[in-house]
PDB file of N, CA, C and O in Angstrom:
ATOM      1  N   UNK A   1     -15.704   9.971   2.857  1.00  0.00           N
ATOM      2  CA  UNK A   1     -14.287  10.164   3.026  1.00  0.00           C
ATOM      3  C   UNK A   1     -13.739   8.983   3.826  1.00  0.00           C
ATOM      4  O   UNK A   1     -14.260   8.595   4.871  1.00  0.00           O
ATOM      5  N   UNK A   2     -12.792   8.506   3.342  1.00  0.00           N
ATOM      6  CA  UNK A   2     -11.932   7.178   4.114  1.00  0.00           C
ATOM      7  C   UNK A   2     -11.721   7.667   5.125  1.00  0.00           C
ATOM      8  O   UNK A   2     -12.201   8.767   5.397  1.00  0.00           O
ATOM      9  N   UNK A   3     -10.751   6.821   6.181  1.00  0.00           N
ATOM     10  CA  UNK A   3     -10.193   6.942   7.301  1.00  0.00           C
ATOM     11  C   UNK A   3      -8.984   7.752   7.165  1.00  0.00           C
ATOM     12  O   UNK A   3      -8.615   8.634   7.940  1.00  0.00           O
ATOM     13  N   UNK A   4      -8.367   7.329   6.020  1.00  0.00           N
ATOM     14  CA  UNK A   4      -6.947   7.805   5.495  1.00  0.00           C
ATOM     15  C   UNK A   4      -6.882   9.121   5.171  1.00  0.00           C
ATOM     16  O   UNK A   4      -5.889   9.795   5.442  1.00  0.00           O
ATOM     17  N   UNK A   5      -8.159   9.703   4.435  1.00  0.00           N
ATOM     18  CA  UNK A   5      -8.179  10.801   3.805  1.00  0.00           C
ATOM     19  C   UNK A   5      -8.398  11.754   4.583  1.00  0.00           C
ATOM     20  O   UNK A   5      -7.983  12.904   4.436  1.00  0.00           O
ATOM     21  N   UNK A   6      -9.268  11.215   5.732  1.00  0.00           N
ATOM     22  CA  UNK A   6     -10.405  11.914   6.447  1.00  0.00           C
ATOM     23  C   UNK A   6      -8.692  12.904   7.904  1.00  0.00           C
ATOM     24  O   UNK A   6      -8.501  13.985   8.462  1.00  0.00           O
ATOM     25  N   UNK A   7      -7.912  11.378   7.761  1.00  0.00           N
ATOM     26  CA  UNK A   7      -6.248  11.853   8.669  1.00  0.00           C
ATOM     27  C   UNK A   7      -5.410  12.912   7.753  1.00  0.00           C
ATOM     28  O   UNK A   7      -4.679  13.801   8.190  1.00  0.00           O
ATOM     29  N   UNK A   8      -5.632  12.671   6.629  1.00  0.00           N
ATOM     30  CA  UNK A   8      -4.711  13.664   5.750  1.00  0.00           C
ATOM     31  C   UNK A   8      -5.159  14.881   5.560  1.00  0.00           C
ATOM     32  O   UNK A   8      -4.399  15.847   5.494  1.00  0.00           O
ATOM     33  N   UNK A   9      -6.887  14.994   5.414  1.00  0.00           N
ATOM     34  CA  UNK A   9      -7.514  16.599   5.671  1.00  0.00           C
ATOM     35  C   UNK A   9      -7.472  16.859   6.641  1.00  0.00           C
ATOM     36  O   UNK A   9      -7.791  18.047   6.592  1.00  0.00           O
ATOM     37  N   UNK A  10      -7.194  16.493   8.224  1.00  0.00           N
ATOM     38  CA  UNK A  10      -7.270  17.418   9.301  1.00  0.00           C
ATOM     39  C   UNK A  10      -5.436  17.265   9.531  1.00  0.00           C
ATOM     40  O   UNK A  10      -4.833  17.723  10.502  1.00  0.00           O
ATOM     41  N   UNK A  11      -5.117  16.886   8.949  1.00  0.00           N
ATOM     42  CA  UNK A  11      -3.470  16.980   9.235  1.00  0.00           C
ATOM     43  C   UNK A  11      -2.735  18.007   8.369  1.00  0.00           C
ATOM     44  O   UNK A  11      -1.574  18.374   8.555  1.00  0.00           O
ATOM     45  N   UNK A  12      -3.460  18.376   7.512  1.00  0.00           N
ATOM     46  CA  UNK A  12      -3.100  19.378   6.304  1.00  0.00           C
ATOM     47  C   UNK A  12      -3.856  20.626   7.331  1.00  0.00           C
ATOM     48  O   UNK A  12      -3.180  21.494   7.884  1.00  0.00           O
ATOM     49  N   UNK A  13      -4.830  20.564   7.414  1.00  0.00           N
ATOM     50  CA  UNK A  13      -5.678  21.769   8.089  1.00  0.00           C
ATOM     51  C   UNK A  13      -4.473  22.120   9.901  1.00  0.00           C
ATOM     52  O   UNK A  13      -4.055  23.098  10.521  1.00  0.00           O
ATOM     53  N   UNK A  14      -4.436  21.163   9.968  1.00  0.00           N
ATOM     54  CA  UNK A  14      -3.823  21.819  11.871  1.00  0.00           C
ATOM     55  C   UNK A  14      -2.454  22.126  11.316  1.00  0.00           C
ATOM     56  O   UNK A  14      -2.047  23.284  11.217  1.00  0.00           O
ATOM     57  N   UNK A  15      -1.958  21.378  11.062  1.00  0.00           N
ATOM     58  CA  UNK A  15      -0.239  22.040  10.619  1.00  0.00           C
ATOM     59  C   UNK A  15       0.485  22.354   9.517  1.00  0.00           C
ATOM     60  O   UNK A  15       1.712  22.392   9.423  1.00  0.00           O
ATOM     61  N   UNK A  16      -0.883  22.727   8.128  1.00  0.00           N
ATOM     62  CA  UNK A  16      -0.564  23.450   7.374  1.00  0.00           C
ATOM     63  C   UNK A  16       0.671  22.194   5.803  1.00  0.00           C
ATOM     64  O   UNK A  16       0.287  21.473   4.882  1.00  0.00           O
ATOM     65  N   UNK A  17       1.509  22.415   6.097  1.00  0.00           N
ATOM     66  CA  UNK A  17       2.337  21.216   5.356  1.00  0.00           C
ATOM     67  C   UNK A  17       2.145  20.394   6.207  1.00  0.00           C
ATOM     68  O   UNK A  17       1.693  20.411   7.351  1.00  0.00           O
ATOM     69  N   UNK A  18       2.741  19.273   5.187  1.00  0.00           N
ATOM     70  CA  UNK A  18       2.357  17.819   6.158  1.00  0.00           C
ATOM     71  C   UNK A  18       3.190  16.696   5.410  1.00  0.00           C
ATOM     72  O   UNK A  18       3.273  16.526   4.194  1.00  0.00           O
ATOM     73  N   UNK A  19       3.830  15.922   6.499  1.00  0.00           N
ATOM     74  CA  UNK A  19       4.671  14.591   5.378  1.00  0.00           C
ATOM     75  C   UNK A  19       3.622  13.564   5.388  1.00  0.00           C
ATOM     76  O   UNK A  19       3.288  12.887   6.361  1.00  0.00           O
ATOM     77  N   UNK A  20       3.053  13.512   3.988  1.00  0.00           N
ATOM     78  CA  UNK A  20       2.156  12.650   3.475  1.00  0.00           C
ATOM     79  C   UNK A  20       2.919  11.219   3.288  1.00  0.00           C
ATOM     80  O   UNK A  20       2.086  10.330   3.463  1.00  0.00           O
ATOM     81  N   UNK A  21       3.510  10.973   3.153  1.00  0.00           N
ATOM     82  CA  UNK A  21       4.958   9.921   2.996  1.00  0.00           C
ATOM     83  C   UNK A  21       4.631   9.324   4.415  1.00  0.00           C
ATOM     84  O   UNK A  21       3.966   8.289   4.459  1.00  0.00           O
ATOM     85  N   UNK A  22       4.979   9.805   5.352  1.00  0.00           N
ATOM     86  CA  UNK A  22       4.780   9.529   6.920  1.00  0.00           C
ATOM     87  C   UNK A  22       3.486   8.612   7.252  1.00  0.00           C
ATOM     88  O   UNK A  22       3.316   7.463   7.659  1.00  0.00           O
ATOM     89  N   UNK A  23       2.723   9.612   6.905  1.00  0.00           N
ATOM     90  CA  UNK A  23       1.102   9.700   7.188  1.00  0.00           C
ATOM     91  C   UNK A  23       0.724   7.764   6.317  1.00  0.00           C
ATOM     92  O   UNK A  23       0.483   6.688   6.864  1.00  0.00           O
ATOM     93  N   UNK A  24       0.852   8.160   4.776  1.00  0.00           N
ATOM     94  CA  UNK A  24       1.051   6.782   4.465  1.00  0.00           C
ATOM     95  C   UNK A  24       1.695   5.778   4.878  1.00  0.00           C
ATOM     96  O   UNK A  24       1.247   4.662   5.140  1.00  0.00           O
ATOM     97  N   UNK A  25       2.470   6.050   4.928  1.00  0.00           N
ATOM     98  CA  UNK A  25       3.327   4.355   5.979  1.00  0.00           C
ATOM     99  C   UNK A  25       2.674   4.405   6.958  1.00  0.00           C
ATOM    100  O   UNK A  25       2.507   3.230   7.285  1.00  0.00           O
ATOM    101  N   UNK A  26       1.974   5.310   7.951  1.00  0.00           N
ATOM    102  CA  UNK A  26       1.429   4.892   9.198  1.00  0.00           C
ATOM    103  C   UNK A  26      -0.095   4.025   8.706  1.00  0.00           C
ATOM    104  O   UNK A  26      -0.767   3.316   9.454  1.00  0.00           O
ATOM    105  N   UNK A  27      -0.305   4.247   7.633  1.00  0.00           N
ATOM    106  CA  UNK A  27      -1.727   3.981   7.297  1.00  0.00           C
ATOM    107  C   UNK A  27      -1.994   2.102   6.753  1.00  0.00           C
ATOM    108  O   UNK A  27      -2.892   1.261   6.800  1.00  0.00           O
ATOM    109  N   UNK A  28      -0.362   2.239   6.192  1.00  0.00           N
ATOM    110  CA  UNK A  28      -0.440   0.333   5.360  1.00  0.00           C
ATOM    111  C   UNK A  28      -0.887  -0.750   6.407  1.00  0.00           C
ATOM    112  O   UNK A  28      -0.901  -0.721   7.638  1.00  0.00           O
ATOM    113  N   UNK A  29      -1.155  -1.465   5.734  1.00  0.00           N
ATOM    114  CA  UNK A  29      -1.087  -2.325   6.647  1.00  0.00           C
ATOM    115  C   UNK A  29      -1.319  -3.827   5.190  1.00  0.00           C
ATOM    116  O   UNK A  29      -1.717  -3.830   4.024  1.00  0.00           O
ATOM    117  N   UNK A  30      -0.847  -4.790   6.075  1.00  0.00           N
ATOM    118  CA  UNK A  30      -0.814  -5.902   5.173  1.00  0.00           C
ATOM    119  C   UNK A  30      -1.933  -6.583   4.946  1.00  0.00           C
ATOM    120  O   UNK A  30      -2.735  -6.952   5.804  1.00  0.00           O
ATOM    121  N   UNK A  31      -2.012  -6.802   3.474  1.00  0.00           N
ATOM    122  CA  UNK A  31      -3.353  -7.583   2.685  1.00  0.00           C
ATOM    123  C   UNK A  31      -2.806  -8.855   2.309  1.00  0.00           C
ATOM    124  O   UNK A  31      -2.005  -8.811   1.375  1.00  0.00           O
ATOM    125  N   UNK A  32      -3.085 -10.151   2.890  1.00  0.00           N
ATOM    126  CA  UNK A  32      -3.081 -11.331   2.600  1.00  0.00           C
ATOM    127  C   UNK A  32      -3.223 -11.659   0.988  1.00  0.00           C
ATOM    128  O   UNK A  32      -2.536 -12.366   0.251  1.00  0.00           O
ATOM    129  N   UNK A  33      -4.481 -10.798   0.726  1.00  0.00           N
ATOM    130  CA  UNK A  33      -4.889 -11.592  -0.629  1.00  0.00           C
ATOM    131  C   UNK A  33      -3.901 -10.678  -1.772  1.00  0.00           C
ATOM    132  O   UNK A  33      -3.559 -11.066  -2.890  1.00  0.00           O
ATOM    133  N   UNK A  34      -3.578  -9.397  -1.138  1.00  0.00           N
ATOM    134  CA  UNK A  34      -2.216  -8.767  -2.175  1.00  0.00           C
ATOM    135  C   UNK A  34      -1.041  -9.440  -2.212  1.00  0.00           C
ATOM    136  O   UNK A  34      -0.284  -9.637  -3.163  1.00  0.00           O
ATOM    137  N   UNK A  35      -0.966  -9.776  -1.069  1.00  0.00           N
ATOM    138  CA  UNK A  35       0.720 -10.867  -1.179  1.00  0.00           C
ATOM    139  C   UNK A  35       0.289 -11.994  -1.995  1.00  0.00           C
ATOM    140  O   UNK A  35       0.920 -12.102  -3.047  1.00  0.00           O
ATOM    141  N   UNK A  36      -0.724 -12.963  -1.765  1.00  0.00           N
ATOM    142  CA  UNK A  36      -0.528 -13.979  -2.543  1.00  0.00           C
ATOM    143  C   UNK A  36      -0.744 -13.327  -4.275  1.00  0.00           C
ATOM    144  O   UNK A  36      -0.140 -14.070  -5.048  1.00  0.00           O
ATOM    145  N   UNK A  37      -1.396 -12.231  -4.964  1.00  0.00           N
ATOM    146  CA  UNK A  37      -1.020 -12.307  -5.809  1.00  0.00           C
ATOM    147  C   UNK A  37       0.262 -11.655  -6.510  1.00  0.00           C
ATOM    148  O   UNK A  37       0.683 -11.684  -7.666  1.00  0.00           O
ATOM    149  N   UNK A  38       0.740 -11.013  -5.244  1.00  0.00           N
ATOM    150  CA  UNK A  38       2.395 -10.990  -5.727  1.00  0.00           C
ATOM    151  C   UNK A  38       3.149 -12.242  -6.157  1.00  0.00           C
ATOM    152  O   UNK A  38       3.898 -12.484  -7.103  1.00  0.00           O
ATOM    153  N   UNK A  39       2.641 -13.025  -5.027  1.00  0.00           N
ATOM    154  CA  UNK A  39       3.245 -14.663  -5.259  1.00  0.00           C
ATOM    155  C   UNK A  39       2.958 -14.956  -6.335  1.00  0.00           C
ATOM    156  O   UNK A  39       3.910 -15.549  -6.842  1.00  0.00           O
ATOM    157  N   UNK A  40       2.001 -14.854  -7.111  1.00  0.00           N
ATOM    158  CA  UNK A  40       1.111 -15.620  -8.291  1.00  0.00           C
ATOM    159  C   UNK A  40       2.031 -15.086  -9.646  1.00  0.00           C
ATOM    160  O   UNK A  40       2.504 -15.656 -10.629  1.00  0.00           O
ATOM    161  N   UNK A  41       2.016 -13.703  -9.153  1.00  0.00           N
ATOM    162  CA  UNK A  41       2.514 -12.349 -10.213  1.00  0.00           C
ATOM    163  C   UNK A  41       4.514 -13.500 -10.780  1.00  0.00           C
ATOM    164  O   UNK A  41       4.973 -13.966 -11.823  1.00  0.00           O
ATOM    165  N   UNK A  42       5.012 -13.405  -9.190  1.00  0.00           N
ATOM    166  CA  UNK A  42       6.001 -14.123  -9.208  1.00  0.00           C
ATOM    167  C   UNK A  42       6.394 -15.674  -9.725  1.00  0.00           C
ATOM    168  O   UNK A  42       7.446 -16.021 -10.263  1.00  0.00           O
ATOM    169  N   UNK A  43       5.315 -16.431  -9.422  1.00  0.00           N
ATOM    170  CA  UNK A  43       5.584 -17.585  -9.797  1.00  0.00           C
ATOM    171  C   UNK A  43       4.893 -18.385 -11.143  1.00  0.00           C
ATOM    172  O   UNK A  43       5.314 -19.358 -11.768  1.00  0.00           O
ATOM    173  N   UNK A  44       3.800 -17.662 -11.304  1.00  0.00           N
ATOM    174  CA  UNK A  44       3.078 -18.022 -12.765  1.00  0.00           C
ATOM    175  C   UNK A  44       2.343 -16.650 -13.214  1.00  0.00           C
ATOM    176  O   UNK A  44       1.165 -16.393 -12.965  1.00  0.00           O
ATOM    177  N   UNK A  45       3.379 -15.684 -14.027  1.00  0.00           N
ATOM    178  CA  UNK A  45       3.481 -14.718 -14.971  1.00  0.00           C
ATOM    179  C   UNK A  45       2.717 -15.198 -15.945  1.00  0.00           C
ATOM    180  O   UNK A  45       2.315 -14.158 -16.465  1.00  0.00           O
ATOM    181  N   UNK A  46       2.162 -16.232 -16.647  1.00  0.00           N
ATOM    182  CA  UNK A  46       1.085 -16.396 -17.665  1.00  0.00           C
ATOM    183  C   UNK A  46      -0.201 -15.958 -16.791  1.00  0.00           C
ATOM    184  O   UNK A  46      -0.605 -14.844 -17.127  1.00  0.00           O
ATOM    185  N   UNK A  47      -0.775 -16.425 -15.985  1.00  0.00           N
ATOM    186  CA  UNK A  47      -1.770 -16.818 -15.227  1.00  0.00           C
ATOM    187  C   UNK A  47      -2.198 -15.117 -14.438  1.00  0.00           C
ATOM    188  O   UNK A  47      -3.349 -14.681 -14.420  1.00  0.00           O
ATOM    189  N   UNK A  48      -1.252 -14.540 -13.978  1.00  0.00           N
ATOM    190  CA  UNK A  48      -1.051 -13.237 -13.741  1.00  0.00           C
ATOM    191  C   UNK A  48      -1.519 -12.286 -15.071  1.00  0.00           C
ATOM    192  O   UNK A  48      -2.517 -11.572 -14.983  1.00  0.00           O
ATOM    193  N   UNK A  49      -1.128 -12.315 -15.664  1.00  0.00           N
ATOM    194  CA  UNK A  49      -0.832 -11.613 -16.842  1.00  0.00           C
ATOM    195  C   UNK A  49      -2.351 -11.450 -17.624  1.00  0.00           C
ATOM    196  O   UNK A  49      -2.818 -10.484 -18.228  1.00  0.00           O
ATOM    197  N   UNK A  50      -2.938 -12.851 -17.345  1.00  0.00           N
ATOM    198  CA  UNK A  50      -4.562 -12.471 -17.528  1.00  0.00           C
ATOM    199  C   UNK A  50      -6.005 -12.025 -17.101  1.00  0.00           C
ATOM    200  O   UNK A  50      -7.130 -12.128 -17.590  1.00  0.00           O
ATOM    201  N   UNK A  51      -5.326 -11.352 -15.693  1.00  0.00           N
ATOM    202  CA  UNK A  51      -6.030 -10.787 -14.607  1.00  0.00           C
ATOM    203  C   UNK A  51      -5.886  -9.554 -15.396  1.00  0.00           C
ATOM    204  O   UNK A  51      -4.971  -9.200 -16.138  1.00  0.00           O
ATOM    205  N   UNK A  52      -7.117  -8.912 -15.036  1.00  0.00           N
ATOM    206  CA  UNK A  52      -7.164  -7.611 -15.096  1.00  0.00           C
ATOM    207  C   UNK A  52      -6.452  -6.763 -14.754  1.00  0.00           C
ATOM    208  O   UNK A  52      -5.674  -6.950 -13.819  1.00  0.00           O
ATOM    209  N   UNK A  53      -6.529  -5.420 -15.516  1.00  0.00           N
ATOM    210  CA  UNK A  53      -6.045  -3.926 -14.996  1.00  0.00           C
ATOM    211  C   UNK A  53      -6.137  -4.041 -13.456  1.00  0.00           C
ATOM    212  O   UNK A  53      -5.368  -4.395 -12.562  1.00  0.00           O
ATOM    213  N   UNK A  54      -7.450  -3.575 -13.533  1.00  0.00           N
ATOM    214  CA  UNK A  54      -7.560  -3.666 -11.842  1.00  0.00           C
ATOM    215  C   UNK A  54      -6.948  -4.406 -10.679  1.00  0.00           C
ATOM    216  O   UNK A  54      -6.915  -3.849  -9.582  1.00  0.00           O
ATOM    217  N   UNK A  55      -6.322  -5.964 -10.884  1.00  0.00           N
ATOM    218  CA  UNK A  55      -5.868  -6.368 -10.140  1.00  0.00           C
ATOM    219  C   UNK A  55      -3.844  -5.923 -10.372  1.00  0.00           C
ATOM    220  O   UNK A  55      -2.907  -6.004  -9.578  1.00  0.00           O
ATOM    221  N   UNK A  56      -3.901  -5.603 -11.414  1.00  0.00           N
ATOM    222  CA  UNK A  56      -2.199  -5.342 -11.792  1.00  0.00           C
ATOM    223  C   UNK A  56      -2.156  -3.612 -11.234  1.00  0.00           C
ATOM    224  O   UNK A  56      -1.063  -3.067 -11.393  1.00  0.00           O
ATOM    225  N   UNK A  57      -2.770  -3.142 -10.887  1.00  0.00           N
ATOM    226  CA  UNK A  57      -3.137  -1.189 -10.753  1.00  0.00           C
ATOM    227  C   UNK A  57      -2.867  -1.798  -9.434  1.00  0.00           C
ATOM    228  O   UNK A  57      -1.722  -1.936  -9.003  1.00  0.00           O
ATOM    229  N   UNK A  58      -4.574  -2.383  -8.412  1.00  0.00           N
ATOM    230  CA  UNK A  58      -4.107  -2.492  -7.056  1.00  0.00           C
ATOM    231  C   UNK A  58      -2.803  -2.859  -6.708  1.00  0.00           C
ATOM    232  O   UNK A  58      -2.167  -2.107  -5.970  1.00  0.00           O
ATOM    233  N   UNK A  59      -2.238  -4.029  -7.175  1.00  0.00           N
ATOM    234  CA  UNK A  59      -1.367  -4.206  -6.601  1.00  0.00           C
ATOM    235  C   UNK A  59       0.350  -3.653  -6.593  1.00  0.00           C
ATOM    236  O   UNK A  59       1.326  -3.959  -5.909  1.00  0.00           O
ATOM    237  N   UNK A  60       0.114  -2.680  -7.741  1.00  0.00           N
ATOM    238  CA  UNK A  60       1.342  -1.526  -8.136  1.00  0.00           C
ATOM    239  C   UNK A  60       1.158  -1.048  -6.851  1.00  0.00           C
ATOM    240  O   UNK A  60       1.970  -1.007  -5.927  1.00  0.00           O
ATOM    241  N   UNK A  61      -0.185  -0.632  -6.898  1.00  0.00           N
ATOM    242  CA  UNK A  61      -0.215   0.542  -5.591  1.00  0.00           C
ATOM    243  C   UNK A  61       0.125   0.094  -3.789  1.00  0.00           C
ATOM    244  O   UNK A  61       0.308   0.860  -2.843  1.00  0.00           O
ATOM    245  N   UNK A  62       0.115  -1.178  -3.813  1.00  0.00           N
ATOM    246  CA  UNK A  62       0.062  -1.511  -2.557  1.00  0.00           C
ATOM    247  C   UNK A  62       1.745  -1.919  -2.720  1.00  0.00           C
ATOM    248  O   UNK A  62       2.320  -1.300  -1.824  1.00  0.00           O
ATOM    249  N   UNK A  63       2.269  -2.339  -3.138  1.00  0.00           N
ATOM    250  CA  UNK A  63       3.912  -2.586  -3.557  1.00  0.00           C
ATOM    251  C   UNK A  63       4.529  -1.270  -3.067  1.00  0.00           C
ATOM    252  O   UNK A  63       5.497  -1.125  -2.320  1.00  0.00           O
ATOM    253  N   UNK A  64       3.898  -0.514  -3.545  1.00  0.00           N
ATOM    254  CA  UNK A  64       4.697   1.635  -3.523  1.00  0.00           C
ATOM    255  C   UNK A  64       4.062   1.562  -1.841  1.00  0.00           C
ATOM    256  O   UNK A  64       4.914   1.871  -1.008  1.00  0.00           O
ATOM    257  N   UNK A  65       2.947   1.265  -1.381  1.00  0.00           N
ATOM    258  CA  UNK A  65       2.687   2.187  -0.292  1.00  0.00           C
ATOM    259  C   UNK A  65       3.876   0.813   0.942  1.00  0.00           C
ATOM    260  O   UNK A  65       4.518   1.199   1.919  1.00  0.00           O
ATOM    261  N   UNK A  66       3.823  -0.502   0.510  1.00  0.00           N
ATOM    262  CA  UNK A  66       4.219  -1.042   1.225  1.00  0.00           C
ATOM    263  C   UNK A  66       6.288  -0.702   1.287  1.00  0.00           C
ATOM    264  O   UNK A  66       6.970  -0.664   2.311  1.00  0.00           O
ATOM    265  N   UNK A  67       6.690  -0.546   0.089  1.00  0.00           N
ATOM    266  CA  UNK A  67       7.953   0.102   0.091  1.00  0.00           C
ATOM    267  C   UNK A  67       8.409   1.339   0.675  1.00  0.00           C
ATOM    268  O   UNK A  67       9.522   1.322   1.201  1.00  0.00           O
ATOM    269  N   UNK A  68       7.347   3.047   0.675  1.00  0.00           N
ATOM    270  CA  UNK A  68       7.095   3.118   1.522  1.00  0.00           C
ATOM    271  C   UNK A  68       7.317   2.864   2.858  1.00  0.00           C
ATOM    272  O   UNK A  68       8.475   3.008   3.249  1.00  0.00           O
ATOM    273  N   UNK A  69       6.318   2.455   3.797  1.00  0.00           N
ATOM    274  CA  UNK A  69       6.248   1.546   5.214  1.00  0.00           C
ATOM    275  C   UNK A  69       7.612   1.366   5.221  1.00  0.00           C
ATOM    276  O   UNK A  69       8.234   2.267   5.783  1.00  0.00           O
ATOM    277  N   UNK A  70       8.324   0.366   4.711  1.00  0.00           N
ATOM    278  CA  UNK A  70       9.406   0.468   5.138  1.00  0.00           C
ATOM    279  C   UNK A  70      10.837   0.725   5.268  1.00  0.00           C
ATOM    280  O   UNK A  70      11.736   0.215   5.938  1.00  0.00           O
ATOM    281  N   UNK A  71      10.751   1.939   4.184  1.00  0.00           N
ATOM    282  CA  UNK A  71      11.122   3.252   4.542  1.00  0.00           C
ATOM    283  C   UNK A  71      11.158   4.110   5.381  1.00  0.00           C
ATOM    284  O   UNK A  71      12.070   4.876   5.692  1.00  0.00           O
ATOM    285  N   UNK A  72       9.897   3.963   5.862  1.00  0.00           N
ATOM    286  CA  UNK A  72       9.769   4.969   7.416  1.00  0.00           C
ATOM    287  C   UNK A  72       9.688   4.036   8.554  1.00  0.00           C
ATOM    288  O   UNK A  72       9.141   4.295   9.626  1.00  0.00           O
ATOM    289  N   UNK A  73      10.476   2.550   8.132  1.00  0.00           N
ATOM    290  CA  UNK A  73      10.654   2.126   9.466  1.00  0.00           C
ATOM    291  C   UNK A  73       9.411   1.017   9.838  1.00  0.00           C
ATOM    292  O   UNK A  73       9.497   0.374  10.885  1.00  0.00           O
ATOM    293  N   UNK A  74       8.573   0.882   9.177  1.00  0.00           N
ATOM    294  CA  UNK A  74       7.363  -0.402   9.647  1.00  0.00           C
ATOM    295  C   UNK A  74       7.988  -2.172   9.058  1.00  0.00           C
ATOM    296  O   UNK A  74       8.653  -2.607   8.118  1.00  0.00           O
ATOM    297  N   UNK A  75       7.529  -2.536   9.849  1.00  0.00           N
ATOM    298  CA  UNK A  75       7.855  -3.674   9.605  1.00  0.00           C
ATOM    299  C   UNK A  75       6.630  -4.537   8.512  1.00  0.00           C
ATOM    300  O   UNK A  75       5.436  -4.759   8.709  1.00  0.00           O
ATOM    301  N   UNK A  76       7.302  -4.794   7.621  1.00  0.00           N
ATOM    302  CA  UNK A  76       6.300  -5.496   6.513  1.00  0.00           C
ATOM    303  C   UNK A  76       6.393  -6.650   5.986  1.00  0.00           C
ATOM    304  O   UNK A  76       5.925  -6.986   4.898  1.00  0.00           O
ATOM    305  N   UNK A  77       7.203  -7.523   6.986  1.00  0.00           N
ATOM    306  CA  UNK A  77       7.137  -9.201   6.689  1.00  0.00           C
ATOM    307  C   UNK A  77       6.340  -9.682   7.356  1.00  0.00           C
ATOM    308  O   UNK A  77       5.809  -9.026   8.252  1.00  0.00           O
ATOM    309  N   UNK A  78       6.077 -10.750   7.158  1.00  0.00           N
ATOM    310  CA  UNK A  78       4.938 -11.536   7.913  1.00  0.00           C
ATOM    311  C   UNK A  78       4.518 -11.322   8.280  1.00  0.00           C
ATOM    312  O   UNK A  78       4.875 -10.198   8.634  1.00  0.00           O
ATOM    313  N   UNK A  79       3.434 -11.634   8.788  1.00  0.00           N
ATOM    314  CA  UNK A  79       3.026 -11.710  10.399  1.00  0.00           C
ATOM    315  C   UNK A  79       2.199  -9.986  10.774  1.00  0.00           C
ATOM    316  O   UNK A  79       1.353  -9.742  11.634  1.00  0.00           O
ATOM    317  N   UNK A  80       2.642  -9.331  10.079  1.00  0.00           N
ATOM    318  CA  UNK A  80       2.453  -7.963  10.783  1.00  0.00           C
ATOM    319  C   UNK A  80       0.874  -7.612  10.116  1.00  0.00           C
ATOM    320  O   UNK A  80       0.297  -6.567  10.415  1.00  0.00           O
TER     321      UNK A  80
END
């Protein structure tokens, strides 16, 4: 069990409902090598485009959890 999951089963267990929304934004945190292939995604769409599922899936998913974040207020430019 992750770290993440391992916070979301005892947070479900002590208080029953739970803002999972919350819980995720507290959990993001920034991946260097996801931003640059946002950059890549952004600036050479051929080159992107021939990466795998897997790298176009991860990085859907880290886009949502990072939109997310700052939604509930985290800061997700630079540096962080």
């Amino acid at each position: 069990m992750t770290m993440t999951s391992k916070h979301l089963w005892n947070a479900d267990r002590v208080s029953g409902r739970v803002d999972r929304e919350r819980l995720r934004a507290a959990a993001w945190n920034r991946d260097e090598r996801l931003e640059k292939l946002a950059h890549l995604r952004d600036t050479q769409p051929d080159l992107y485009g021939r990466l795998g599922a897997v790298a176009h899936i991860a990085l859907g998913h880290y886009e949502a959890d990072k939109k997310n974040a700052a939604a509930h207020g985290r800061n997700v430019d630079e540096g962080n």
